[in-house]
C-alpha positions as CSV (number, residue, x, y, z in Angstrom):
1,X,78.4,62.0,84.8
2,X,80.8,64.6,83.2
3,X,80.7,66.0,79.9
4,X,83.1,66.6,77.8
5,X,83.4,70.1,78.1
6,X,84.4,69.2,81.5
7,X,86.9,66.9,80.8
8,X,88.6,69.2,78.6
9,X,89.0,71.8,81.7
10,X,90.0,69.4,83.9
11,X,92.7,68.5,80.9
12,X,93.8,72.3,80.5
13,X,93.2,73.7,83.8
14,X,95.9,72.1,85.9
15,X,99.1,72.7,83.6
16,X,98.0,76.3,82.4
17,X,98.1,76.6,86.2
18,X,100.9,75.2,86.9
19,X,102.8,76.9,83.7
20,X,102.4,80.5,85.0
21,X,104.6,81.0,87.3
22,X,107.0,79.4,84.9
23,X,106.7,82.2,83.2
24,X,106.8,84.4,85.4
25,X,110.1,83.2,86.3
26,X,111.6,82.8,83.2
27,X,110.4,86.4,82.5
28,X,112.1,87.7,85.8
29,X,115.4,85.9,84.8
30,X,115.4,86.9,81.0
31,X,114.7,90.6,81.1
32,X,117.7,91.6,83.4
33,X,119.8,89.6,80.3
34,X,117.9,91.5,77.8
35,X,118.5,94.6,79.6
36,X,122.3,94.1,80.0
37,X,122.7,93.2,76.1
38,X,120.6,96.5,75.3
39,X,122.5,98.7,77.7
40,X,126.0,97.4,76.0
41,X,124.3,98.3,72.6
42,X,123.6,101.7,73.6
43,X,126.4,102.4,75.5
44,X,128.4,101.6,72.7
45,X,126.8,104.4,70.4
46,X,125.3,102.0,68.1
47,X,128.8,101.2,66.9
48,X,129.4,97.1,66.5
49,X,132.8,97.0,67.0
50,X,132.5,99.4,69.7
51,X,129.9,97.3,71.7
52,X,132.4,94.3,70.6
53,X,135.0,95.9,72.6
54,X,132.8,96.2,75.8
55,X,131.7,92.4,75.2
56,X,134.9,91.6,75.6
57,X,136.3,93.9,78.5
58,X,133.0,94.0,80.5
59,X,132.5,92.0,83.1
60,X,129.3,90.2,83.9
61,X,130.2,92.0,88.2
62,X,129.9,95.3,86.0
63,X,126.6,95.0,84.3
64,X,125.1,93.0,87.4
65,X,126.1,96.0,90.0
66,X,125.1,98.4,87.0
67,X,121.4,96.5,86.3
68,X,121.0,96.4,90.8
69,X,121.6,99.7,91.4
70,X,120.0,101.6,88.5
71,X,117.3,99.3,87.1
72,X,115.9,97.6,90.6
73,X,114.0,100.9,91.1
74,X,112.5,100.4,87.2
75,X,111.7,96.9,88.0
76,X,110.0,97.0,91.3
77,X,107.9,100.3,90.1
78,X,106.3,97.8,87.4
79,X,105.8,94.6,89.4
80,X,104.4,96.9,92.3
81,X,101.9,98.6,90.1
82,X,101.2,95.1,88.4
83,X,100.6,93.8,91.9
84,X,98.6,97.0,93.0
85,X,96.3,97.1,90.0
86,X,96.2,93.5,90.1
87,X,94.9,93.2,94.1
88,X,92.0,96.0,93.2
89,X,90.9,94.1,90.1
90,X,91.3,90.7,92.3
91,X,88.8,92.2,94.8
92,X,86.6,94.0,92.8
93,X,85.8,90.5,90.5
94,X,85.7,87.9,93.2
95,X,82.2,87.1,91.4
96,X,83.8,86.0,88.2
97,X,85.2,82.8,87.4
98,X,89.0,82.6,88.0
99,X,88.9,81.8,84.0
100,X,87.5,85.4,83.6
101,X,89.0,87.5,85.8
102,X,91.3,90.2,84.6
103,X,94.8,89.5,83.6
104,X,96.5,91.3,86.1
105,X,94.2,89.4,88.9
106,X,95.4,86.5,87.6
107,X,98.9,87.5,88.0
108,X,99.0,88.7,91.5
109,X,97.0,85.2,92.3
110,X,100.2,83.8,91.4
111,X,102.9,85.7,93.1
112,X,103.6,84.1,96.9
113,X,103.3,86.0,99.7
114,X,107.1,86.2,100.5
115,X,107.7,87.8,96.9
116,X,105.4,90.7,97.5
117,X,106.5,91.5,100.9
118,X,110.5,91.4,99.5
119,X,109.3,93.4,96.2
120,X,108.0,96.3,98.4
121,X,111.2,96.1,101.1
122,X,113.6,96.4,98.3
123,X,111.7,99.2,96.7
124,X,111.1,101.1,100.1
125,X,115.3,100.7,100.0
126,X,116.2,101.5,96.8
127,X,113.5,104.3,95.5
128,X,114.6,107.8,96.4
129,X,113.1,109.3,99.5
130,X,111.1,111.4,97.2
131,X,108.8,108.7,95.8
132,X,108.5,106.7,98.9
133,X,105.1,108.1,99.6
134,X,103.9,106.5,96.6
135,X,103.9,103.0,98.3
136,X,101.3,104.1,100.8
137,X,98.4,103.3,98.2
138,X,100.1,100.4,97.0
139,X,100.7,98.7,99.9
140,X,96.6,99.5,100.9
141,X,95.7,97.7,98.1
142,X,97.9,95.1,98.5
143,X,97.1,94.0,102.0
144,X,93.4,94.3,101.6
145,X,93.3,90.7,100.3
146,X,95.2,89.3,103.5
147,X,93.4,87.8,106.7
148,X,95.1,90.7,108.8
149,X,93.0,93.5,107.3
150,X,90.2,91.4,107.2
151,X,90.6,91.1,111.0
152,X,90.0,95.1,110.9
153,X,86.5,94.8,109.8
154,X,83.8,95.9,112.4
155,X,80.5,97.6,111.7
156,X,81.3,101.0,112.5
157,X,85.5,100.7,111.0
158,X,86.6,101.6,114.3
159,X,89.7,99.5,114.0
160,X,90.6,100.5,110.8
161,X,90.2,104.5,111.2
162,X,92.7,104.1,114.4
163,X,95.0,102.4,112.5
164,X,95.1,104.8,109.8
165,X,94.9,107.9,112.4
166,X,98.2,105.8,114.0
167,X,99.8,105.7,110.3
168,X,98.9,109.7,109.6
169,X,100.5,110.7,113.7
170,X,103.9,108.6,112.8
171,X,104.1,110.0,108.6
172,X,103.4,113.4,109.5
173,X,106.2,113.3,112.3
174,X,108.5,112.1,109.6
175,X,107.6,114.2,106.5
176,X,106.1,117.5,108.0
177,X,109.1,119.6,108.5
178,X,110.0,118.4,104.8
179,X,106.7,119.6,103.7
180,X,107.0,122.9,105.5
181,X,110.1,123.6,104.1
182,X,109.2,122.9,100.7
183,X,106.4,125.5,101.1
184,X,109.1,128.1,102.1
185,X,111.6,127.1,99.0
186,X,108.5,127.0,96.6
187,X,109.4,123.5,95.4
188,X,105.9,122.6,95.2
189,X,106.5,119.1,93.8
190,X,107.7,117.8,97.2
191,X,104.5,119.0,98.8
192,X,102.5,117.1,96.5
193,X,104.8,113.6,96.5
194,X,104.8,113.9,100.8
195,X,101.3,115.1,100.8
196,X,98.9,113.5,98.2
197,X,99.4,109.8,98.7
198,X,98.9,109.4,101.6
199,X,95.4,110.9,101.8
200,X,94.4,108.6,99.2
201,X,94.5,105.7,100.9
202,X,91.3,105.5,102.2
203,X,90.3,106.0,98.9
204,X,91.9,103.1,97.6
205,X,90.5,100.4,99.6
206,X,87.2,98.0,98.9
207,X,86.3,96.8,95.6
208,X,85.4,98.9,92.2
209,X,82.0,99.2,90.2
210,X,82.5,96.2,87.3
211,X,82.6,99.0,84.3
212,X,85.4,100.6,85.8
213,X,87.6,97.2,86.9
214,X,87.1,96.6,82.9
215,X,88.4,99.6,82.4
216,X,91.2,99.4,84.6
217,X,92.1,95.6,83.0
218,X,91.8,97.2,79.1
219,X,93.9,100.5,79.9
220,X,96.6,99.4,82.6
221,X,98.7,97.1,80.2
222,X,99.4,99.3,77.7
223,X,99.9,102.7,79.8
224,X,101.8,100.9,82.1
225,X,104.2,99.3,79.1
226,X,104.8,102.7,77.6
227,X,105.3,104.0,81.2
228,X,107.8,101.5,81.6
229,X,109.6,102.3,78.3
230,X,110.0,106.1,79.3
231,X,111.4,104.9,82.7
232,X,113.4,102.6,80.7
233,X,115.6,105.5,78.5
234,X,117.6,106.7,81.6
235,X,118.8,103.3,82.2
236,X,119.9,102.4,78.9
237,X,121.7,105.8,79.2
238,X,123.3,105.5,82.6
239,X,126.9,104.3,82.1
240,X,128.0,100.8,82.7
241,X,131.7,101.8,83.7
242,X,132.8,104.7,85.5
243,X,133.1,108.2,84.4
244,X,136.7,109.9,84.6
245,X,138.5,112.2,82.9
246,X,142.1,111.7,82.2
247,X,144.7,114.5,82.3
248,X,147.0,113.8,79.5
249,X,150.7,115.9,78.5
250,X,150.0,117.1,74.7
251,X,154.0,118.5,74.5
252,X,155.8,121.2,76.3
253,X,154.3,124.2,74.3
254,X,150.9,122.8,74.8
255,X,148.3,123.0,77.5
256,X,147.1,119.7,79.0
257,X,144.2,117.5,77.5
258,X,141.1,116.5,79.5
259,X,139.6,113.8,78.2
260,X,136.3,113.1,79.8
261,X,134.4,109.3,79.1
262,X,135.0,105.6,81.1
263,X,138.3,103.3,81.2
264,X,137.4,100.1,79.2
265,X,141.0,98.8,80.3
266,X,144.4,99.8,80.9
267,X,147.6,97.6,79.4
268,X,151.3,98.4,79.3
269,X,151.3,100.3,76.6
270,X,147.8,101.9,76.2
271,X,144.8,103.3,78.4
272,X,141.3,102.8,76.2
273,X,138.9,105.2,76.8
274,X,135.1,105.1,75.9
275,X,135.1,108.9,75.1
276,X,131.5,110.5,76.6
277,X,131.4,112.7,73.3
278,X,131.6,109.2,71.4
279,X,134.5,107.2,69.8
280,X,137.4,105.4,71.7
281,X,140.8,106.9,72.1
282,X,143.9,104.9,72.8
283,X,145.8,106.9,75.0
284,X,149.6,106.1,75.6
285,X,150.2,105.6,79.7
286,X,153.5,107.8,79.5
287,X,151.3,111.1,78.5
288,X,149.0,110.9,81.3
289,X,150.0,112.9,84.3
290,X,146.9,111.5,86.2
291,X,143.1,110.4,86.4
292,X,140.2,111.8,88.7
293,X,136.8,110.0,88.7
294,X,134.0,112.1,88.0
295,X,130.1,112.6,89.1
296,X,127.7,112.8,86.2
297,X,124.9,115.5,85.8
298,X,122.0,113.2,87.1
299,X,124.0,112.3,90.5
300,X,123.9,116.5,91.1
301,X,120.7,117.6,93.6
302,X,117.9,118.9,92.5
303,X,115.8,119.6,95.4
304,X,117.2,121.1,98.8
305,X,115.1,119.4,101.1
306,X,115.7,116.4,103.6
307,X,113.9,114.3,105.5
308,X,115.4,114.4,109.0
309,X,118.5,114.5,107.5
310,X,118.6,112.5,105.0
311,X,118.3,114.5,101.1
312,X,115.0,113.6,99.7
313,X,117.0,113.0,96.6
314,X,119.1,110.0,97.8
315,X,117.6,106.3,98.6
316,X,118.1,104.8,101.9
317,X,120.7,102.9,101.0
318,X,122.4,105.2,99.2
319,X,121.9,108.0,102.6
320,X,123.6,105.1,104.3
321,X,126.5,105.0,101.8
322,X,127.1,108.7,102.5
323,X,127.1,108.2,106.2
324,X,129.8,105.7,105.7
325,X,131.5,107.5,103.1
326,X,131.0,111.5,103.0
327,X,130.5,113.5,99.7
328,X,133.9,114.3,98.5
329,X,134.8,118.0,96.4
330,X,133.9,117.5,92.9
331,X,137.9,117.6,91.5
332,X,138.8,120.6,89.5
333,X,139.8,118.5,86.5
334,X,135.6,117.7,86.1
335,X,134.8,121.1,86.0
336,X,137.6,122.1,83.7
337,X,136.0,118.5,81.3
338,X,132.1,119.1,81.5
339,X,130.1,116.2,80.6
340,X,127.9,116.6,77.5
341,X,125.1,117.0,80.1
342,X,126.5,119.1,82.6
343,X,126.9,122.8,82.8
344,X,129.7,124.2,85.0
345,X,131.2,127.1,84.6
346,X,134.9,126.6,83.3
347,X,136.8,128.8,86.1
């Protein structure tokens, strides 16, 4: 005989179920949107009539190739550490009631096992070669739930130590003369990025005393949001359009004008420009003598190290764009036009 209270979570149960990965979905959808309409609002300077120009001139190609390449690495960081945080807290309360387990449990419950796998190939292809060590831990926490790892377990870990011994020969072949050279250029950050994470990941496996997975479920949605947020300022910043500067005739008496910012469009008459400085300038076509396009400060290196090749700097994809298409000279009309950003020398 059932009681009532069991009746009503039989009731509620099924379609609370069924109603999260709706929203899931409809989140995953509605934030690239959001994004977009944010990014034309900043890119605009705050100006209405401004961001009503780029509404109109924009395509939807443009802000979809703009949101792929520069927010994909944003969005997988957060769904990876959801899922990450999420499979520790999943294993560490497997004594708790689904009802009760932590959010972020919950949520990687959820998620299908195709999603996760694609989430951590596309960031392993679009985070910079930098970060990639980063996904060592994650992706120990994350298969710990599955059947394989499970098939690991013997009483004295024998399996699992020569599979991580295995992991350590194959990384260190990869990243040691990296890390070596980053002792002998003293940029210390690489050696801790190569190095660090992945000795933690025989820390990270097996479940977590209770006080601390409560911990973890309080603190990790709110440090995580504002951690997302600061990630989030670089891509509203990024530009939507291309940067160029335009070499325009200002009279015979008069040296030439450089005017750095991105084409909104080009008709007959005029050339539109979004200027970088702020403010859009119609320029006539029969003053400009011609047009370069321009790298901004955040595409210039930072680091001087490579991984076999390959700048530690660059994502894979993007080292496979430059084997395809080499670097090309920075024209002289850039340098002459600095960005607000950059700082070159004018020669």
């Amino acid at each position: 005989m059932t009681t009532v209270e069991d009746d009503r979570q039989a009731r509620t149960s099924g379609p609370i179920k069924s109603r999260q990965p709706e929203a899931f979905w409809t989140l995953f959808v509605a934030l690239p949107a959001a994004f977009s309409i944010l990014r034309l609002w900043v890119e605009s300077g705050g100006q209405l009539q401004t961001m009503l120009l780029l509404v109109s001139n924009v395509s939807a190609t443009n802000l979809i190739a703009s949101m792929l390449v520069t927010g994909t690495p944003l969005v997988t960081t957060g769904i990876i550490a959801a899922i990450a945080i999420g499979s520790v807290l999943d294993i560490s309360t497997e004594h708790l009631p689904a009802d009760r387990r932590p959010a972020f449990a919950r949520f990687t419950r959820t998620l299908p096992d195709w999603f996760i796998v694609a989430i951590f190939v596309l960031a392993f292809a679009t985070w910079k070669i930098l970060y990639l060590p980063l996904l060592a831990p994650a992706v120990m926490v994350t298969i710990q739930r599955s059947n394989w790892y499970q098939t690991l377990d013997d009483p004295h870990k024998f399996k699992r130590s020569t599979v991580y011994l295995v992991t350590i020969a194959v990384y260190g072949w990869l990243v040691s003369p990296a890390i070596l050279d980053a002792w002998i250029t003293g940029e210390f950050m690489g050696i801790v990025l190569f190095g660090i994470p992945i000795l933690l990941v025989p820390a990270v496996t097996g479940p977590i005393p209770d006080r601390l997975a409560k911990l973890i479920s309080l603190a990790s949605p709110p440090i995580l949001f504002a951690l997302l947020l600061l990630g989030a300022a670089p891509v509203f910043a990024t530009p939507i359009l291309p940067v160029t500067v335009t070499v325009r005739d200002s009279g015979a008496a008069e040296p030439p004008e450089y005017v750095r910012g991105q084409v909104i469009y080009s008709n007959d008459v005029n050339t539109v420009i979004l200027q970088e400085k702020g403010g859009v300038r119609y320029i006539p076509n029969s003053t400009i003598r011609e047009q370069v396009l321009c790298s901004t400060a955040d595409e210039l290196p930072r680091y001087r190290l490579r991984v076999h090749d390959l700048h530690v700097e660059d994502s894979l994809l993007r080292a496979l764009g430059r084997r395809v298409r080499s670097v090309t000279v920075t024209d002289a009309a850039c340098r002459v036009a600095p960005g607000k950003h950059d700082r070159i020398a004018v020669p």
